[in-house]
C-alpha positions as CSV (number, residue, x, y, z in Angstrom):
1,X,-5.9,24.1,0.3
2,X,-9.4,23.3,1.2
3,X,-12.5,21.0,-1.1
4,X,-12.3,21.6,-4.9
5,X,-9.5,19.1,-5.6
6,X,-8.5,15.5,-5.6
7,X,-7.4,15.9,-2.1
8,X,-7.5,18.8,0.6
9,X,-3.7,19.6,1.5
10,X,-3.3,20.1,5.6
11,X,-0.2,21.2,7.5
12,X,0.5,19.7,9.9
13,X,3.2,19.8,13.2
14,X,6.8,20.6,12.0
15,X,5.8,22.2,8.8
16,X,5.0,18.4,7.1
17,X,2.2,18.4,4.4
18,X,-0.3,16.1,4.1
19,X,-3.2,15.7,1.8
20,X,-6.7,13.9,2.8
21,X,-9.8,12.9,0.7
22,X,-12.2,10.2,1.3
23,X,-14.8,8.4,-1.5
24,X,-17.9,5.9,-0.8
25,X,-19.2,3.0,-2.8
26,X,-22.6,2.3,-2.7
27,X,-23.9,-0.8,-3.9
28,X,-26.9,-0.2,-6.2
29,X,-25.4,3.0,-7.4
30,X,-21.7,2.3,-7.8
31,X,-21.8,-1.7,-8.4
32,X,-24.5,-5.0,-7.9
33,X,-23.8,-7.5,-5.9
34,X,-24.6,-10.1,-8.4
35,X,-21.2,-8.7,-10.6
36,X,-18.8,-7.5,-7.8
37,X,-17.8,-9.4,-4.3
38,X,-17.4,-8.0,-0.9
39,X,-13.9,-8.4,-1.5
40,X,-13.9,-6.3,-4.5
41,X,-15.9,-3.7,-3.3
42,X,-13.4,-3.9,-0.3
43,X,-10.2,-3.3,-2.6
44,X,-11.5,-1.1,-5.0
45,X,-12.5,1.2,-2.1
46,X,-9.3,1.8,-0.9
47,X,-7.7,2.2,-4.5
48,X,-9.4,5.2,-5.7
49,X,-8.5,7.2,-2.4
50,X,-4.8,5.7,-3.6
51,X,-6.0,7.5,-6.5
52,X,-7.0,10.8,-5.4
53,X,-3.4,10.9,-3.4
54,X,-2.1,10.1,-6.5
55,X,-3.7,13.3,-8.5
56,X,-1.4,15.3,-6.2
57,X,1.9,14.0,-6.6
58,X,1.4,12.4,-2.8
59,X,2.7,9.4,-1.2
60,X,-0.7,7.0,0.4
61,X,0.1,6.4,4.5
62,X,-3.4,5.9,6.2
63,X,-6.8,5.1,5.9
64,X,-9.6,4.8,8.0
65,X,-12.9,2.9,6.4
66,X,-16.3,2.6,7.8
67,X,-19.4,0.7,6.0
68,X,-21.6,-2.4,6.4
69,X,-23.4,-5.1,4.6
70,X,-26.7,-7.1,5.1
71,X,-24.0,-9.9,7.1
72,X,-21.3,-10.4,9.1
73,X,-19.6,-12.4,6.1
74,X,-20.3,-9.8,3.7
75,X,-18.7,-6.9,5.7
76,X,-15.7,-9.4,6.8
77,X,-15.8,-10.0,3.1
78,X,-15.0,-5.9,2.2
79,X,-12.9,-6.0,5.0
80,X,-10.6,-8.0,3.6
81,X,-10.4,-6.5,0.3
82,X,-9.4,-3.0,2.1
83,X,-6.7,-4.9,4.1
84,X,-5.5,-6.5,0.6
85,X,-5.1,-3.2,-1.1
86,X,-3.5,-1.3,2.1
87,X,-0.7,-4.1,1.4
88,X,-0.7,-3.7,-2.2
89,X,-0.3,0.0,-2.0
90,X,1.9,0.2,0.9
91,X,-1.0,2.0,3.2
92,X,-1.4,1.7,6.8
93,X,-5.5,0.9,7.6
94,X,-5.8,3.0,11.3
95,X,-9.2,1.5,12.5
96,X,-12.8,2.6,11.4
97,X,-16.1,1.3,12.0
98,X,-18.6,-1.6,11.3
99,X,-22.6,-2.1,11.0
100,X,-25.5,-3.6,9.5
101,X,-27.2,-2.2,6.5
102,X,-29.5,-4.0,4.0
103,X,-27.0,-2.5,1.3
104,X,-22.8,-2.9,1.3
105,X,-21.4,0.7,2.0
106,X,-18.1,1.5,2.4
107,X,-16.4,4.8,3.1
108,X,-12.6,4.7,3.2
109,X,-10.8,8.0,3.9
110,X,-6.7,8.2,3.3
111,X,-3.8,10.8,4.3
112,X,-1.7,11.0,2.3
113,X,2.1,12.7,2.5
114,X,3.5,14.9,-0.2
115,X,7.5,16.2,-0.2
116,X,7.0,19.0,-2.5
117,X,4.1,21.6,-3.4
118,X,1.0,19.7,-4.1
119,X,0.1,19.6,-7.9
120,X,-3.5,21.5,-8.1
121,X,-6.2,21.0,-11.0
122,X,-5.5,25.0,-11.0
123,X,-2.4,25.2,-12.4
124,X,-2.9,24.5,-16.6
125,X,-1.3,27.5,-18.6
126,X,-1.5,28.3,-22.2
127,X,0.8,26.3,-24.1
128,X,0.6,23.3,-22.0
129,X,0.2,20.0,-23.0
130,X,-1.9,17.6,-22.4
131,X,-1.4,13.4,-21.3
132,X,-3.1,11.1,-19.8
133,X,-0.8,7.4,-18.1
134,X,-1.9,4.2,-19.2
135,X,-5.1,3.1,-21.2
136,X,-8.5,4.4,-20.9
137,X,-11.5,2.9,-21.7
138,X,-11.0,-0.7,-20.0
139,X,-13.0,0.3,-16.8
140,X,-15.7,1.0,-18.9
141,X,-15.4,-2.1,-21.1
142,X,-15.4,-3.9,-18.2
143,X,-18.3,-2.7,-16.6
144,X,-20.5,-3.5,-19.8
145,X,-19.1,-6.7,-19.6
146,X,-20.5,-7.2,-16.4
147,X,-23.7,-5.6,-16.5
148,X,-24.1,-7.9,-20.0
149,X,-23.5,-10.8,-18.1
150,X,-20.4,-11.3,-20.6
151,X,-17.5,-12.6,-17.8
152,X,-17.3,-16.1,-18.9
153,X,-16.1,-14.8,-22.0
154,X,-11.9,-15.3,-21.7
155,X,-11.5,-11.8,-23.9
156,X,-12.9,-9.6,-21.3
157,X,-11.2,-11.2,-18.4
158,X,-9.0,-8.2,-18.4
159,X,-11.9,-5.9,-18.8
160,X,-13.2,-6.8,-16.0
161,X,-10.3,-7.0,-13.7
162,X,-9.4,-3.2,-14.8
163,X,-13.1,-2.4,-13.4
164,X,-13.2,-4.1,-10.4
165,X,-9.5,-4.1,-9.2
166,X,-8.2,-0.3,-10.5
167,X,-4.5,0.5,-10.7
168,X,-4.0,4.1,-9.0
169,X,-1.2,5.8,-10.5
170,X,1.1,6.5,-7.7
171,X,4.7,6.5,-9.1
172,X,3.8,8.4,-12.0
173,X,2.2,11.4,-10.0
174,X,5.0,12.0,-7.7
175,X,7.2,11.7,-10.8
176,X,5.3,13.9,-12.8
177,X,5.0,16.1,-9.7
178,X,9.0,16.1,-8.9
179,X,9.3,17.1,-12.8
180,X,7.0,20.1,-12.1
181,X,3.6,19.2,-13.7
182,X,1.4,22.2,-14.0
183,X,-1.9,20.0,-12.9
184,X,-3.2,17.2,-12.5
185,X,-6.7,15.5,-12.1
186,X,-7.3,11.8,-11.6
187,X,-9.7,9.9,-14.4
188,X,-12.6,8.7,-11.8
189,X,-15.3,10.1,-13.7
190,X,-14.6,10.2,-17.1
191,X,-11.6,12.7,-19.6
192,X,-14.9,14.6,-20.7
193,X,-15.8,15.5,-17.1
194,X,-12.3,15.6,-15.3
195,X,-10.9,17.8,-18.1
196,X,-13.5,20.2,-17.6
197,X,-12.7,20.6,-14.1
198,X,-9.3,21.6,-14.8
199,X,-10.2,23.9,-17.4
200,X,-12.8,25.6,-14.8
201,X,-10.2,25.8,-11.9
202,X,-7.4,26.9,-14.1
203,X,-9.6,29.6,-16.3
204,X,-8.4,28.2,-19.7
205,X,-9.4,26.0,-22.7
206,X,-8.6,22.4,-23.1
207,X,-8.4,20.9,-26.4
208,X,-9.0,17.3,-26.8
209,X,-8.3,14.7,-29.8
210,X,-9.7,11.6,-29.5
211,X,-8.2,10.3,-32.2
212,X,-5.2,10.3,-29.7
213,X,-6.9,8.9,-26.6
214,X,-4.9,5.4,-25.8
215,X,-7.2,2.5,-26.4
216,X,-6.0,-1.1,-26.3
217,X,-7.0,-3.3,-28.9
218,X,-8.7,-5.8,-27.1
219,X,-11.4,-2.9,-25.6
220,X,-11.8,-1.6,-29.3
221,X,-12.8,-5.1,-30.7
222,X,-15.5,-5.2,-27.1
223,X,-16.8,-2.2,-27.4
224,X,-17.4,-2.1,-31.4
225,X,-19.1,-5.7,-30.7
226,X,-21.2,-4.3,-28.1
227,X,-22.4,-1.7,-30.7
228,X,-20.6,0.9,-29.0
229,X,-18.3,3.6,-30.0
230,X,-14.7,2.8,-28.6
231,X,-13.4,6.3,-28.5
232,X,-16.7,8.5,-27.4
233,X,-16.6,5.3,-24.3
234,X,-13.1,5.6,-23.8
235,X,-13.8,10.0,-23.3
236,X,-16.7,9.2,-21.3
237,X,-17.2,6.0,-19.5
238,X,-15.3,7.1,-16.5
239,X,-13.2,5.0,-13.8
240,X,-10.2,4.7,-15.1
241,X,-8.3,6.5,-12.5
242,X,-5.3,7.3,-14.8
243,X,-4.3,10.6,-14.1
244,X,-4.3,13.8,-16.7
245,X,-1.4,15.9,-16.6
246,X,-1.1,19.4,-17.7
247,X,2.7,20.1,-18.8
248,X,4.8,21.8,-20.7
249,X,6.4,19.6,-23.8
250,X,9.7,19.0,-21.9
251,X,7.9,17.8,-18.4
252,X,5.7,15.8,-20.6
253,X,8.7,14.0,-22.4
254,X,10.8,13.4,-19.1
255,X,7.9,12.2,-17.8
256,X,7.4,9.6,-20.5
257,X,10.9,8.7,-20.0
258,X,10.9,8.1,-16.5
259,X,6.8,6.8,-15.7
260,X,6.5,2.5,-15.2
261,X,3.4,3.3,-17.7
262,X,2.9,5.2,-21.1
263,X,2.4,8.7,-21.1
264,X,0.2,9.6,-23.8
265,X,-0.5,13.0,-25.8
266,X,-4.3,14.0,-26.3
267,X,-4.6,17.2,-26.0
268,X,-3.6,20.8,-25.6
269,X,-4.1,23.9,-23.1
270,X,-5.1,27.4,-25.4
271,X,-5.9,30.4,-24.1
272,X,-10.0,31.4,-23.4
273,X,-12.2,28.5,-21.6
274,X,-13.8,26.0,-22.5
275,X,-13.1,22.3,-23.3
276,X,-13.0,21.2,-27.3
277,X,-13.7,17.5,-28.2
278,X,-12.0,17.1,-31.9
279,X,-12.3,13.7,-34.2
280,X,-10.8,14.3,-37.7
281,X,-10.3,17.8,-36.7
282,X,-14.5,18.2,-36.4
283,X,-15.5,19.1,-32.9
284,X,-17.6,16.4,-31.2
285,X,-20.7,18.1,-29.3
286,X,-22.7,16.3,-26.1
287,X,-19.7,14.4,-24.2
288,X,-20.0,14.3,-21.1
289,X,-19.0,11.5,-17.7
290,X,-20.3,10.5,-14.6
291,X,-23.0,12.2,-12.8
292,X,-23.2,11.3,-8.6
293,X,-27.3,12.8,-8.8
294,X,-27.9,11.1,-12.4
295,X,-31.4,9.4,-11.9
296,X,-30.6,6.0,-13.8
């Protein structure tokens, strides 16, 4: 399987599969150095390759990164934040390369092994389900936390740490991958974007209710304080790296059953194309995540 998913799927000597992907940070464009550290940057770096591995019911082994900062102590700094999270996540970092550059880059790519068929973002049917793991909306909380200049506040410690230091859903996509999930896509740039992708490569219609979507308490009262909407956030503000799973009712139940985080309901898959943003049963129009070209 070549580009178009989370990862590319190789095969390898002996018949073993492997899937690869790689992702950049860039600071100015991804984060500011006045809000995250070196370290950080470092960490979350290698977590949302972990990620991407994740989306296709893989096991993380390798990475290689490559980048630079301004210093010596800044790119020792990312450094070691990527060795921190290769511990954390049980990956092996290969080698890579260092330089100077008047802004912190880093480029980590991962291998990653699978033991069964890869789950693809092509594989939705009618009749599906739909389910997200764990929370969504925190990232984003977190990041207007940070761009507010909010951290000292004690309520959005958590926030902030769900921004900066991501949890990639590993356990969960190989478990929802052994139970024979349909697809899957990882939340990097927002439900409203990553849904669409897997209505596109799948050539059905998503319906989404984000009356459904899980939010935790503490990013409601944030984000309604910030003047914000909580749920049109949660749908849109992107880096969550949960994962959305396309299932049938009895995958999505075992799943629930067996996942170390919640499995969550939002949605269906319905025949035609198209992805359907409900709220009271009213469609919601102009939802839309991330943008890599966006002019801010």
């Amino acid at each position: 399987m070549p580009i178009g998913d989370d990862c590319a799927v190789v095969r390898l000597g002996g018949g073993k599969d492997w899937v690869a992907a790689a992702d950049m940070l860039v600071e100015g464009r991804h984060f500011e150095a006045s809000w995250a550290s070196p370290r950080d940057v470092g960490f979350k770096a290698v977590a949302v390759n972990v990620s991407d591995v994740a989306a296709m019911g893989g096991t993380p082994r390798f990475v290689l990164s490559s980048g630079g900062g301004a210093g010596p102590e800044t790119t020792l700094g990312c450094m070691e934040g990527i060795f921190e999270a290769c511990e954390e996540f049980g990956v092996y970092p290969l080698g890579g390369d260092t330089t100077s550059s008047p802004a912190l880059t880093v480029n980590v790519a991962i291998l990653g092994e699978l033991k069964g068929p890869p789950v693809l973002r092509s594989g939705a049917r009618d009749g599906d389900l739909l389910a997200v793991t764990g929370e969504l909306g925190a990232s984003a909380a977190g990041l207007l936390a940070l761009m507010s200049g909010d951290v000292s506040e004690r309520r959005v410690g958590r926030l902030v740490r769900k921004h900066l230091r991501p949890e990639p859903r590993v356990f969960a996509g190989r478990t929802a991958a052994g139970l024979g999930a349909r697809a899957m896509i990882d939340l990097s740039d927002g439900l409203a974007s990553d849904v669409r992708h897997v209505s596109e490569r799948s050539g059905v219609g998503c319906r989404v209710d984000l009356g459904l979507l899980p939010i935790a308490d503490d990013v409601r009262e944030y984000v309604s304080a910030m003047g914000r909407d909580p749920q049109v956030l949660a749908a849109t503000g992107g880096e969550d790296y949960e994962l959305l799973i396309s299932a049938p009712e009895a995958v999505i139940e075992a799943l629930a059953a067996e996942s170390d985080v919640p499995v969550t309901i939002v949605g269906e898959v319905v025949a035609g194309d198209g992805v359907v943003f409900l709220r009271g049963g009213e469609p919601v129009g102009n939802l839309s995540g991330w943008d890599h070209f966006r002019e801010e």
